[in-house]
C-alpha positions as a Python dict, from the first residue, in 0.01 Angstrom:
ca = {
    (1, 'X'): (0, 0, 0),
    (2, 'X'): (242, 217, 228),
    (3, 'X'): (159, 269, 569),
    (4, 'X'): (-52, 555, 672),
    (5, 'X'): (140, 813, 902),
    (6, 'X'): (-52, 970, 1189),
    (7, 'X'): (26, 1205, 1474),
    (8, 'X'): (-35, 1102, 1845),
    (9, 'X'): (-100, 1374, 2046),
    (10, 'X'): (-67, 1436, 2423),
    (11, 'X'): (265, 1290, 2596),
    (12, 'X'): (395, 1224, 2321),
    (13, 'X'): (401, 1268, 1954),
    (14, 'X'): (436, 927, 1785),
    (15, 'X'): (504, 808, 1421),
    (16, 'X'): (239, 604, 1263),
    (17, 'X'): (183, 258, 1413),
    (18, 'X'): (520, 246, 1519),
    (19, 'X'): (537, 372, 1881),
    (20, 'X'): (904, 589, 1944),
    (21, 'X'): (838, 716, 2298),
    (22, 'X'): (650, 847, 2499),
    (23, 'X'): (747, 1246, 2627),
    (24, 'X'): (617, 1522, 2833),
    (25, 'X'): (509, 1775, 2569),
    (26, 'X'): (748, 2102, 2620),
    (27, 'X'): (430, 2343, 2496),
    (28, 'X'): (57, 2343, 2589),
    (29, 'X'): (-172, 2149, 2362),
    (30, 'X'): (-360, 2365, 2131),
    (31, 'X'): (-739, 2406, 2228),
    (32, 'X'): (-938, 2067, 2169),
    (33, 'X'): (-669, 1876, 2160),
    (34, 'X'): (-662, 1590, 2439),
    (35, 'X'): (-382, 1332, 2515),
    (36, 'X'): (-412, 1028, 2288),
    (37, 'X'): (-572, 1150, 2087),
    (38, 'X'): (-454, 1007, 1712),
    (39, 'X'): (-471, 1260, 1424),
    (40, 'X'): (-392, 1283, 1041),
    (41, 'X'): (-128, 1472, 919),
    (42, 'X'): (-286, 1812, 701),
    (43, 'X'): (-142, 1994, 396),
    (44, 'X'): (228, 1937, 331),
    (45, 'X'): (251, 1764, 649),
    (46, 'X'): (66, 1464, 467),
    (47, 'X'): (334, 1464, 209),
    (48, 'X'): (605, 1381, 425),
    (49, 'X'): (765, 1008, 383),
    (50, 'X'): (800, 806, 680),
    (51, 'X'): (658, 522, 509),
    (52, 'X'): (1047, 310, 485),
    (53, 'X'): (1073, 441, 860),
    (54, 'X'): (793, 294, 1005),
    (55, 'X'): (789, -29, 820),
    (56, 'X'): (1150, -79, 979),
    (57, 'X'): (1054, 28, 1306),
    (58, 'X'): (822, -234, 1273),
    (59, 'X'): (1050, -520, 1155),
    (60, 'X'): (1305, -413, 1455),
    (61, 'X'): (1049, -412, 1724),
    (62, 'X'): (850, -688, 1580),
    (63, 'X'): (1036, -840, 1311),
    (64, 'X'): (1181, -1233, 1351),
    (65, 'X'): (1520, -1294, 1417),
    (66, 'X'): (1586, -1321, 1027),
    (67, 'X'): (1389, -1030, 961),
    (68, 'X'): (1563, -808, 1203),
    (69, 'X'): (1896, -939, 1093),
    (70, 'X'): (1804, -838, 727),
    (71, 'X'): (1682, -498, 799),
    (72, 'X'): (2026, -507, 1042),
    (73, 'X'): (2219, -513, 683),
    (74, 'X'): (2032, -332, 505),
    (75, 'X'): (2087, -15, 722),
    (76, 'X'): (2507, -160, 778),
    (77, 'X'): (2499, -105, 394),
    (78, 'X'): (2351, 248, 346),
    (79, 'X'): (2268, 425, 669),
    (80, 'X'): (2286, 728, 472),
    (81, 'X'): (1951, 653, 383),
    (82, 'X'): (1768, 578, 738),
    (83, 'X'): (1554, 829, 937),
    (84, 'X'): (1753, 853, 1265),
    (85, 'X'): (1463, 654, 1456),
    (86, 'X'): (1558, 365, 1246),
    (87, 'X'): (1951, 410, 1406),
    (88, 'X'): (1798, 409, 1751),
    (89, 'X'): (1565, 119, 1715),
    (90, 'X'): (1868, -39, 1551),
    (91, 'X'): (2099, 5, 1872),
    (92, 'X'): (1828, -145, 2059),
    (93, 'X'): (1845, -487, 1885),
    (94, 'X'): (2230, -500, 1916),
    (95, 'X'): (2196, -406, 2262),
    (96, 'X'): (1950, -746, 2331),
    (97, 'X'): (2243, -959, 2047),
    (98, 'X'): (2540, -836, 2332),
    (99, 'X'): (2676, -581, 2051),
    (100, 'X'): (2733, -355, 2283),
    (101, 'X'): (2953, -128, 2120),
    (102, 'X'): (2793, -138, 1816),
    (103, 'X'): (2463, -84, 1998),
    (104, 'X'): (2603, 228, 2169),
    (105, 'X'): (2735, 366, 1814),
    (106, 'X'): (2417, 361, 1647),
    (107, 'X'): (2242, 502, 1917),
    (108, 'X'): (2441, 812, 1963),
    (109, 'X'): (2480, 833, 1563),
    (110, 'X'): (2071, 859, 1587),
    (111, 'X'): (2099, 1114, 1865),
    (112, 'X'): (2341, 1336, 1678),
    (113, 'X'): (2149, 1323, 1324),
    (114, 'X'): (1816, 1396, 1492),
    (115, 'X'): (1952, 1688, 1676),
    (116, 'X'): (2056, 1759, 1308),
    (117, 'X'): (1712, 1715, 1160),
    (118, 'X'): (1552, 1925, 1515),
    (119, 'X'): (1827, 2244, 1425),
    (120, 'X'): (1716, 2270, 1067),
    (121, 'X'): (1363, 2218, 1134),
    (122, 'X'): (1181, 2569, 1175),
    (123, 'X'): (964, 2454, 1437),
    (124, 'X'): (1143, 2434, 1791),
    (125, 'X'): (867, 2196, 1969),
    (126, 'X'): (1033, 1945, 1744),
    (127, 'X'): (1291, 1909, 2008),
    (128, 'X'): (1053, 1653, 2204),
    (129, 'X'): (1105, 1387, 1952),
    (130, 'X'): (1492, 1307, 2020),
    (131, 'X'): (1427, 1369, 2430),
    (132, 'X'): (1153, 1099, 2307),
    (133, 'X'): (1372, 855, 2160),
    (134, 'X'): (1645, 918, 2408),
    (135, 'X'): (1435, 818, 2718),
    (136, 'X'): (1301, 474, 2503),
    (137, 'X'): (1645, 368, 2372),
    (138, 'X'): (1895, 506, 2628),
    (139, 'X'): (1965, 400, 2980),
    (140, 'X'): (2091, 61, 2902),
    (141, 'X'): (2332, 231, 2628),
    (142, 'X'): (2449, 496, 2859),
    (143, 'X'): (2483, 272, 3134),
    (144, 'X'): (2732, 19, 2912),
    (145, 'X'): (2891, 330, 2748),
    (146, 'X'): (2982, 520, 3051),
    (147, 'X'): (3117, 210, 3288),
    (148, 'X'): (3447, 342, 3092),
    (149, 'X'): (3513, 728, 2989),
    (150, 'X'): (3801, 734, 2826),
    (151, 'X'): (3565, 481, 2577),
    (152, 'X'): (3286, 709, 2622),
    (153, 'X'): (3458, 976, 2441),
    (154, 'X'): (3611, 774, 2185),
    (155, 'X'): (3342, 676, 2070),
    (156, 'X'): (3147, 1008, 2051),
    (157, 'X'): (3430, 1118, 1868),
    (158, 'X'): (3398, 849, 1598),
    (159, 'X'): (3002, 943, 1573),
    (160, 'X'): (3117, 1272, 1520),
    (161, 'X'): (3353, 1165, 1268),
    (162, 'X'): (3116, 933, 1074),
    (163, 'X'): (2847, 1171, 1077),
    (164, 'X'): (3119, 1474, 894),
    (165, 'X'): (3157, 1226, 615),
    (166, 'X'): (2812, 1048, 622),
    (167, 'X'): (2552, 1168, 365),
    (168, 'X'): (2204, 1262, 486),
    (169, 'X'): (1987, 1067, 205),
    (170, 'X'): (1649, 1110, 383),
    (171, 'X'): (1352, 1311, 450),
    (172, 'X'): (1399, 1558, 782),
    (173, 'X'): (1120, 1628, 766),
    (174, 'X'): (992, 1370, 927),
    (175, 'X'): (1106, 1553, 1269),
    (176, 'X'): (833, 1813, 1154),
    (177, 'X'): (536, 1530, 1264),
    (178, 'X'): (632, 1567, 1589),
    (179, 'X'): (604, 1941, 1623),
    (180, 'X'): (328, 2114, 1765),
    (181, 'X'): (228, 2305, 1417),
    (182, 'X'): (194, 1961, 1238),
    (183, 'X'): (-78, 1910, 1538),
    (184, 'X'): (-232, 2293, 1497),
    (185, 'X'): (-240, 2203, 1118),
    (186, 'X'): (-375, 1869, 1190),
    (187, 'X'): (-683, 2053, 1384),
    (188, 'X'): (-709, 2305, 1124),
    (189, 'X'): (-696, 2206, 761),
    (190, 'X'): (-745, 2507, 641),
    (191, 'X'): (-446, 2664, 855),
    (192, 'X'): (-208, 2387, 694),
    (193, 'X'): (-243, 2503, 363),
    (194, 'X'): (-41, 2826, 467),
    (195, 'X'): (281, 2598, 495),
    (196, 'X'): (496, 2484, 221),
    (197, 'X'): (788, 2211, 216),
    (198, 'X'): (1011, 2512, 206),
    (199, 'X'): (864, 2679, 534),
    (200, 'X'): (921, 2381, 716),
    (201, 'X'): (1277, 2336, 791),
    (202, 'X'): (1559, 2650, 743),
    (203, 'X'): (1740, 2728, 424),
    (204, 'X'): (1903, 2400, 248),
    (205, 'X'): (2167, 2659, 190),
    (206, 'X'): (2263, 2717, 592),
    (207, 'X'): (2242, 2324, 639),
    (208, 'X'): (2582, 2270, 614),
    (209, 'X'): (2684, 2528, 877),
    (210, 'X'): (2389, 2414, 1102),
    (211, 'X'): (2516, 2035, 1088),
    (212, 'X'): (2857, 2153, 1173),
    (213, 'X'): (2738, 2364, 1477),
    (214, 'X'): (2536, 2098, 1590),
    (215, 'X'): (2838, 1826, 1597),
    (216, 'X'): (3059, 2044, 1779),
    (217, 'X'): (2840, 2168, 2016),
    (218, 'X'): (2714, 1774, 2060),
    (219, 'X'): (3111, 1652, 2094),
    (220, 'X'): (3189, 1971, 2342),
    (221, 'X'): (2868, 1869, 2547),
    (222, 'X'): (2988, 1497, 2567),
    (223, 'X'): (3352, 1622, 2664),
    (224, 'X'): (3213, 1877, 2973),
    (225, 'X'): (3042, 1623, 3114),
    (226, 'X'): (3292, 1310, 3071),
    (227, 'X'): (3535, 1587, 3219),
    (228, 'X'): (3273, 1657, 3555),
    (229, 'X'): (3268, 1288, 3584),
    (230, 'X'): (3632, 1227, 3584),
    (231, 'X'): (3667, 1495, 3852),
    (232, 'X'): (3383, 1324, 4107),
    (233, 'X'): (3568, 1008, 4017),
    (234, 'X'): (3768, 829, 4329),
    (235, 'X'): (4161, 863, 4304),
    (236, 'X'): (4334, 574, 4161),
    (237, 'X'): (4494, 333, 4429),
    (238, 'X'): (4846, 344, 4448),
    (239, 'X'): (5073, 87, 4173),
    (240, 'X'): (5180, -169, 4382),
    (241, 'X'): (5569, -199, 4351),
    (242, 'X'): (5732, -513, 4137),
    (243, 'X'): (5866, -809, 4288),
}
């Protein structure tokens, strides 16, 4: 039997059993809702598969040292197919191996799909979920990645790279559970029968364009600020002259 996905309400909105973060909502709770509280996905909502996600959340987190070295490989293999919490949970457990590199690819690679899935999704409260992951995954990553700049933006650039010629072989909607209308239509059955699959995320016929504009806009945001930090940065000390 899969694992039953719920919605955690309050500061945070969290997948199932597997925790991802906890957030400062960015809109008011709807009426009767209180933090913490644990609800059931409604309607289409209930539909969406985050089954494979949470069970490999859970072997990351939790897993052995075999286990998480298997579910390592299996993502390695085809991470075409991995909700982008799997990527960040992923860079975590390179992070703790000394894979630092690695570590910081994955993590960014997460970043940049679920700004992807957040874009497409039709519900803009959905944005919590990455600044969720982000603050659970990311200061030891940025602190390793940004010790050097000039490796800083290489390796943005390669996510950006990977990502053009990377399928997306998963659900996106799963960034939909962690909007505020999958908790309206989680208080309100009847309310969640007005949405379809379809409503839930923009035309799959604009995707294209909309993963595009997010990777250049994520690359140009990575630049600016590499860019600001190079100018706060101390001068170089004179070369001293050969002997």
């Amino acid at each position: 039997m899969g694992v039953t996905t719920t919605i955690r309400v309050g500061v945070g909105l969290l997948l199932g059993a597997a925790v991802l973060a906890q957030a400062h909502t960015l809109e008011p709770l709807p009426a009767g809702v209180s933090a913490g509280q644990v609800l059931v996905p409604q309607g289409v909502y209930a539909h969406i598969d985050t089954r494979q996600t949470q069970e490999m959340l859970q072997t990351l987190t939790q897993g052995s040292a075999e286990q998480q070295q298997a579910a390592l490989e299996r993502v390695r293999a085809a991470p075409e197919r991995f909700q982008p919490p799997v990527l960040y949970a992923m860079s975590q457990v390179l992070f703790k191996a000394k894979l630092y590199h690695e570590a910081a690819f994955w993590f960014y690679a997460g970043q940049l799909r679920a700004r992807f899935d957040v874009n497409r999704s039709t519900d803009p409260t959905t944005r919590q979920a990455v600044d969720a992951l982000n603050q659970t995954y990311g200061a030891p990553v940025n602190r390793y990645l940004f010790q050097d700049l000039d490796r800083a933006l290489d390796l943005i650039a390669n996510v950006v790279a990977w990502d053009r010629k990377t399928p997306y072989d998963y659900d996106p909607h799963w960034i939909n559970l962690h909007g505020m209308q999958a908790v309206q239509a989680a208080r309100d059955p009847q309310s969640a029968g007005a949405r379809t699959a379809a409503s839930l995320s923009q035309p799959p016929s604009e995707w294209a364009a909309i993963a595009e504009r997010t990777r250049v806009k994520y690359l140009k945001s990575f630049q600016d600020a590499i860019t600001g930090m190079q100018g706060k940065l101390p001068p170089s000390p004179p070369a001293q002259p050969s002997r």
